[in-house]
N, C-alpha and C positions, 0 to 999 in steps of 0.2 A: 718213715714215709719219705720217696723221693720229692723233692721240688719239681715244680716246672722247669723245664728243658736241662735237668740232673742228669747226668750220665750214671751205667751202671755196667761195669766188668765183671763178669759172670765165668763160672769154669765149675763145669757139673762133667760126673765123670758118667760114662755110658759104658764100656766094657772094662770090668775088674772084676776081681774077685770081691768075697763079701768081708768087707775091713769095719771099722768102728766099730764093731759088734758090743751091742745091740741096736748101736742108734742107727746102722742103714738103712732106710726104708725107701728110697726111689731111684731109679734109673732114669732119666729124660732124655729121649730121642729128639732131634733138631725141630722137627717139627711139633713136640709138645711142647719144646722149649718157647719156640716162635707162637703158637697159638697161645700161653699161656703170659708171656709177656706183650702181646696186643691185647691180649680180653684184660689186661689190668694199665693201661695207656701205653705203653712202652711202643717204642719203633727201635726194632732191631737192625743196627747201622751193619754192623757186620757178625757172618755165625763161620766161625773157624772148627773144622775136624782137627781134631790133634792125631796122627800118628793111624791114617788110614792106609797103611800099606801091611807088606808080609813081617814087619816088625812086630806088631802087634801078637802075632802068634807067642814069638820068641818072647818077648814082654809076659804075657802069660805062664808063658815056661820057668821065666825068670823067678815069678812068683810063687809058680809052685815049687821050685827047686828051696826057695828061701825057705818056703813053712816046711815043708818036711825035711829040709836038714837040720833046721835051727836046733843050735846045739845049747848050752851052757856055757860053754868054754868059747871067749872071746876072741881066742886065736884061732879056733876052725872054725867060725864064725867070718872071720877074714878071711885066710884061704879062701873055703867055698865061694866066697861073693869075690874075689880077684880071678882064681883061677875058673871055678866053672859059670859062675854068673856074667861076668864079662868077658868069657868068648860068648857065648850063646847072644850077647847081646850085639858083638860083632859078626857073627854070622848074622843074626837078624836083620844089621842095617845092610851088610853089603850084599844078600840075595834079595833083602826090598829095594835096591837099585836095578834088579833085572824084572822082578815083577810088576806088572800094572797094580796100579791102586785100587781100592775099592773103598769110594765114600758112604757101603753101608754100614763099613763094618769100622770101628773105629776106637782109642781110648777115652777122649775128653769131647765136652764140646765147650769153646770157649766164644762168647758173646759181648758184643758191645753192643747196648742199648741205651736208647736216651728217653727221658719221660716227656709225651705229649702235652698233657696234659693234666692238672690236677682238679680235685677240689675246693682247696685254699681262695 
């Protein structure tokens, strides 16, 4: 239970793949995030998109590049993530420098909230 006027740092992830497996069970979009920390006293000081540009594709790329190469062997293991995971990740930031952003599409959302109010 938060305290009275308790801060809470928050970082829920919106676009990935499916990790923790079995335990993933939600996505929260900014705005469930926001309505669902007001309906429990919260005031959300600030709601941060992590990584809302053409990156995010490549990021995805990245991900899928990992799980279907992953190998056994911890040296192509290497390799693969030097050589082809990190260009794919410099291509992604340097064409999301020419692209417009898009704050719907996004990897994280990260929140600072503080509590209004309690029961106490």
């Amino acid at each position: 239970m938060t305290k009275r006027n308790g801060v809470l740092l928050l970082s829920v992830p919106f676009v990935w793949d499916e990790h923790e497996q079995p335990f993933d069970f939600a996505r929260y979009t900014s705005f469930g995030l926001t309505h669902l920390l007001n309906t429990h006293g919260f005031e959300v000081l600030d709601l941060k998109k992590v990584q809302a540009d053409f990156s995010l594709i490549f990021q995805l790329i990245n991900i899928y590049l990992y799980k279907v190469t992953k190998n056994r062997n911890p040296y192509v293991n290497l390799i693969t993530t030097v050589i082809l995971m990190s260009s794919f990740n410099i291509l992604g930031v340097l064409i999301s420098k020419l692209l417009p952003a898009n704050s719907d599409l996004y990897l994280n959302n990260i929140v600072l909230a503080v509590k209004k109010n309690s029961k106490r």
